[in-house]
N, C-alpha and C positions, 0 to 999 in steps of 0.2 A: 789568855790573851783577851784582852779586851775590844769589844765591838768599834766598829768602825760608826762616827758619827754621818749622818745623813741628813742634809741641810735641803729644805726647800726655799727656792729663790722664788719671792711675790714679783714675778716680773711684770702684774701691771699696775704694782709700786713705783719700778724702774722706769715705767713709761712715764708713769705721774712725775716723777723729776726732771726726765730728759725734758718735756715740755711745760715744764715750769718757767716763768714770765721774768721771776728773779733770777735763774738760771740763763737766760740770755740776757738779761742785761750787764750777769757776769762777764758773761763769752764775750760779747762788745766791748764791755770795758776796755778787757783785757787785753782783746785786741787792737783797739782804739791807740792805747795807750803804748803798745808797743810798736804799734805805724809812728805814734807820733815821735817816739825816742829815738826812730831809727834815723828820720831826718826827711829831705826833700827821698821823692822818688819811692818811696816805701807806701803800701796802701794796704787798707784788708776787707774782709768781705766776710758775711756769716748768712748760714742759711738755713735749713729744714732739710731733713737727707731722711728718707725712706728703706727701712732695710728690711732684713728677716725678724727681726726681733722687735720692731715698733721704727718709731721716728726718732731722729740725733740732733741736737741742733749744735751744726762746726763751725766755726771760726776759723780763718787763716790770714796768714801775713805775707805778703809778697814783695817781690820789687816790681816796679810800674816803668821804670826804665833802663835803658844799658848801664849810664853810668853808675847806677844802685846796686845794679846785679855786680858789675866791676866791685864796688864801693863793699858790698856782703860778700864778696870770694876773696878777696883780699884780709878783712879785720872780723868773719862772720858775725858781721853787727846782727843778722835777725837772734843767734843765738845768744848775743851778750844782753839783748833788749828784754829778749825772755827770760832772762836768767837762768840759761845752759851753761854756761862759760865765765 
């Protein structure tokens, strides 16, 4: 039977990308671009999040008013914008 292989993770490799400069202006983009396809009423936000394992840098996409949230439970525009659906 052969050995089991045994991998060491460089987790402050992991950290070195999670705060990498071109890596947020991924995360923005992306979510820029998906506020914007979603239409009136859709907005997003990214931030610096602190855990057990170093820092994250999230993105998210929301709706900013009723008629959106109506507008996304009805045709789930945030999933068709991010290409879920």
């Amino acid at each position: 039977m052969a050995k089991p292989v045994r991998l060491e993770w460089n987790l402050p490799a992991f950290n070195q990308i999670r705060e990498d400069a071109a890596l947020r202006r991924m995360v923005d983009d992306v979510c820029e671009d998906a506020a914007t396809d979603a239409g009136d009423g859709f907005g997003w936000s990214a931030e610096v999040r602190s855990g057990k394992r170093g820092t994250r840098y999230r993105g998210i996409v929301f709706t900013n008013s009723y008629q959106a949230r109506k507008i996304n439970q009805r045709n789930n525009t945030l999933l068709h914008v991010l290409r879920g659906g």
